[in-house]
Backbone bond lengths (Angstrom), bond angles and torsions (degrees), N, CA, C in turn:
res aa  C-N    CA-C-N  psi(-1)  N-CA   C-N-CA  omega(-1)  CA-C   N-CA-C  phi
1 X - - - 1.445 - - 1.534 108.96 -
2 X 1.457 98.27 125.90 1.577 98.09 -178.81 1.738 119.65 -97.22
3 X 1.481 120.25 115.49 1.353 107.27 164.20 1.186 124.81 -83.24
4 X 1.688 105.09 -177.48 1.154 113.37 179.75 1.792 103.50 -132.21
5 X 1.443 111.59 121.86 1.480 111.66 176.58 1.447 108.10 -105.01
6 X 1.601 119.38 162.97 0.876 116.68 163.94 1.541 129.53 -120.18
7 X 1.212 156.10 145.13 1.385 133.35 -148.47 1.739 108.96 -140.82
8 X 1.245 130.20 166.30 1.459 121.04 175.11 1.532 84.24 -142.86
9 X 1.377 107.87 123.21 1.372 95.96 176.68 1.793 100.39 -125.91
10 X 1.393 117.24 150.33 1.422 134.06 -161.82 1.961 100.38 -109.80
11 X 1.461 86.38 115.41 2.083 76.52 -165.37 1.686 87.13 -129.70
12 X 1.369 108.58 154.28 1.654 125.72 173.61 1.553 97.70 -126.17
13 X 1.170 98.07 127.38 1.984 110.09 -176.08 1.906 84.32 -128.27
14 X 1.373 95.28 122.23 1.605 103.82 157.38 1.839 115.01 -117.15
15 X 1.313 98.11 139.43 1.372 102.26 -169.97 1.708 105.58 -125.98
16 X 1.299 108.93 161.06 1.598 117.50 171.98 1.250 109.32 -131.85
17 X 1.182 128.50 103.63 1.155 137.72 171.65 1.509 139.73 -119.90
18 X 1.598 130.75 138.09 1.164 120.10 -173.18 1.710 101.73 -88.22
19 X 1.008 111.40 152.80 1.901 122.06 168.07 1.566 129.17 -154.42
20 X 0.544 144.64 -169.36 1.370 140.41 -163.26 1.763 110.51 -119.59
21 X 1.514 103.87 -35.06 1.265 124.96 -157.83 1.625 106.03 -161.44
22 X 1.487 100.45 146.55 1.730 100.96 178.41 1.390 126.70 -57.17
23 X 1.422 110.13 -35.78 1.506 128.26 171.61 1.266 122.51 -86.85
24 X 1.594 116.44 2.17 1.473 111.55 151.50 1.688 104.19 -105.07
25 X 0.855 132.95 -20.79 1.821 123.46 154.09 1.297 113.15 -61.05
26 X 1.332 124.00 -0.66 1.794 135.38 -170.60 1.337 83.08 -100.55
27 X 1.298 128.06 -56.61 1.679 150.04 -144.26 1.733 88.52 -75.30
28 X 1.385 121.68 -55.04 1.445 125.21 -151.59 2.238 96.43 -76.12
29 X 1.338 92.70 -53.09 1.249 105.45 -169.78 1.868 108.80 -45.07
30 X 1.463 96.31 -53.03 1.287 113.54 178.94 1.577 117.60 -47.22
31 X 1.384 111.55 -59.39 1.419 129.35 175.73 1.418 105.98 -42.08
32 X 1.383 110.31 -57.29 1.747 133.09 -175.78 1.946 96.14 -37.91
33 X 1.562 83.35 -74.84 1.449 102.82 -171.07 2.130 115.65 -47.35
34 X 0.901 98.45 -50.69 1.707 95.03 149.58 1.213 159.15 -57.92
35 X 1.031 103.26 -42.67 2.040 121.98 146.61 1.155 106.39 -53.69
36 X 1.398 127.92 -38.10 1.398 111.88 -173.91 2.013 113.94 -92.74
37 X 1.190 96.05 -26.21 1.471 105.06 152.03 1.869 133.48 -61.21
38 X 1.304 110.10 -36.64 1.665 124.09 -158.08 2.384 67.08 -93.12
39 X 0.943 114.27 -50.76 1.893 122.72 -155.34 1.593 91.07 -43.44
40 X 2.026 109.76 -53.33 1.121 114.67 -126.04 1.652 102.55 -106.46
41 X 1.593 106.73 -23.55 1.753 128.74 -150.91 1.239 107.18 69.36
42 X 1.302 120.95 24.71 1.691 90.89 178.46 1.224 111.94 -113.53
43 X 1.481 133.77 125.29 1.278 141.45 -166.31 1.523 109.55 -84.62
44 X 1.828 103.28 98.84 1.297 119.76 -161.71 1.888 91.58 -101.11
45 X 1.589 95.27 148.92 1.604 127.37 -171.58 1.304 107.18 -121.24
46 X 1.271 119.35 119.08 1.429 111.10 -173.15 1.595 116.45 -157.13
47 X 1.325 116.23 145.72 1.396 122.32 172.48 1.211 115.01 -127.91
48 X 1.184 123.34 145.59 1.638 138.65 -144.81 1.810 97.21 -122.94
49 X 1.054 122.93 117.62 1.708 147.39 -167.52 1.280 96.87 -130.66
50 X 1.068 113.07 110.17 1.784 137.10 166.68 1.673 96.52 -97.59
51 X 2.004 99.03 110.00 1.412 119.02 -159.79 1.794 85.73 -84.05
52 X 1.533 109.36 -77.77 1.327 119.96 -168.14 1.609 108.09 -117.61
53 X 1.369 124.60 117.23 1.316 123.56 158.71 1.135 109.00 -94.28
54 X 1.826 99.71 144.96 1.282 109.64 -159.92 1.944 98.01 -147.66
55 X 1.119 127.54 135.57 1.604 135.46 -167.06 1.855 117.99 -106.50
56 X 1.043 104.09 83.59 1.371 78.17 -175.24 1.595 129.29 -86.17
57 X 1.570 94.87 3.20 1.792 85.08 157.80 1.560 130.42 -58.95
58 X 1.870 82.13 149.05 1.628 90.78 -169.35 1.638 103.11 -89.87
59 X 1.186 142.98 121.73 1.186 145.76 178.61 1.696 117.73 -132.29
């Protein structure tokens, strides 16, 4: 007999990434976060927290 469960699972993903702009690190994350959804079926929920911004232009 086959069930069916259902689950809520609570996940922390930390990333390091280079970008140009905040909304293309919005752009990259997002993309990320979908491929691994469309890959997996699993209908991922997510909010994006910018820990430390950091610039590495030289000016």
């Amino acid at each position: 007999m086959t069930m069916n469960y259902y689950a809520e699972i609570d996940a922390h993903l930390s990333l390091d990434m280079e970008a140009e702009t905040k909304d293309d690190a919005i752009c990259y994350i997002q993309e990320l976060l979908n491929e691994i959804s469309d890959w997996s079926g699993i209908d991922i929920k997510y909010r994006i927290n910018f820990v430390n911004e950091e610039c590495d232009d030289e000016e």
